[in-house]
C-alpha positions in Angstrom: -30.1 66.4 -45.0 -33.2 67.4 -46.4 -33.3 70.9 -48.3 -36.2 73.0 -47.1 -37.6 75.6 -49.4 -39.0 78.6 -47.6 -40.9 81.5 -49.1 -39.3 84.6 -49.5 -39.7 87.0 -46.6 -40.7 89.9 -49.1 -43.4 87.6 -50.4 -44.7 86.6 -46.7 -44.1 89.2 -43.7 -47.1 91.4 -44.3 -48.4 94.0 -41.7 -52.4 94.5 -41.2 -54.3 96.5 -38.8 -56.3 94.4 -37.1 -58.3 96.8 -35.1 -62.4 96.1 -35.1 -63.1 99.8 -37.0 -60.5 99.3 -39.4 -61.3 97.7 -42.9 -58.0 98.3 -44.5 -55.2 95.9 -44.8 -51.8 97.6 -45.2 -49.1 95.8 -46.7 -45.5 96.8 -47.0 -42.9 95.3 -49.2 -39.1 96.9 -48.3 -35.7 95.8 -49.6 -31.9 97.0 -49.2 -28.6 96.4 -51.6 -25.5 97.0 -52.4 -23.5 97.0 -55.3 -20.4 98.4 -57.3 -23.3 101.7 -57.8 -23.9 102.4 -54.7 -26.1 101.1 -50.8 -29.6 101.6 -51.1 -33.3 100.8 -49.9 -36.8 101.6 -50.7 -40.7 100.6 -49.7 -43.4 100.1 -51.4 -46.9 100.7 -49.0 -49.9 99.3 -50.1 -53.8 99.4 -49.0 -55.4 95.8 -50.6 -53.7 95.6 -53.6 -53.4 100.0 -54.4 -50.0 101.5 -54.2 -50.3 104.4 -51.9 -46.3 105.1 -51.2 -43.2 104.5 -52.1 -39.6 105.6 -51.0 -36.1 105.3 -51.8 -32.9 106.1 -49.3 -29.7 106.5 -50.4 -27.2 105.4 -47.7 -23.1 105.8 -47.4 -21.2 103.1 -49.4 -19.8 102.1 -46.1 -23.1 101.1 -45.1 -24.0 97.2 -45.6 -26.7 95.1 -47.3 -28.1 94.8 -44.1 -28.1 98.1 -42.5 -30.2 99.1 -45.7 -32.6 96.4 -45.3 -32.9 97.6 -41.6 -33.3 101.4 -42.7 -36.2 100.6 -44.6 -37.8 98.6 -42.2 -37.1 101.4 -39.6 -38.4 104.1 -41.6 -41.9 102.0 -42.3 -42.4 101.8 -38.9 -41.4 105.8 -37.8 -44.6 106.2 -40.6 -46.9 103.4 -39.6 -49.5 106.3 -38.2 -49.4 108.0 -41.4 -50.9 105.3 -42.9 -54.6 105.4 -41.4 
């Protein structure tokens, strides 16, 4: 079987606005974990290649890996309007 390297999905899911009137591409890099210290996620937003926000959430050592990754994501999108 053949071994297929793919890229990262932080390095390759990227969110633009595509609209005619805009001239702004927004990017958005998010990531979860857990560990012996704790759950946690955070986002970086960007505009080109200028940091305009970033957050961390702390989340309930019960939560998993997974539900942090999701939190981040969720959270991104509640704020996508906030970023035009």
């Amino acid at each position: 079987m053949e071994i297929k390297h793919r890229t990262h999905p932080a390095h390759a899911v990227e969110i633009t606005d595509n609209q005619e009137d805009s001239k702004t591409n927004i990017r958005v890099n998010t990531d979860g974990s857990k560990s012996e210290h704790g759950v946690g996620s955070g986002t970086a937003t960007f505009t080109d290649s200028k940091l305009i926000d970033r957050k961390k959430y702390k989340l309930n050592g019960r939560c998993s890996n997974t539900q942090a990754e999701k939190l981040a994501i969720l959270k991104e999108l509640e704020n996508y309007k906030s970023w035009k």
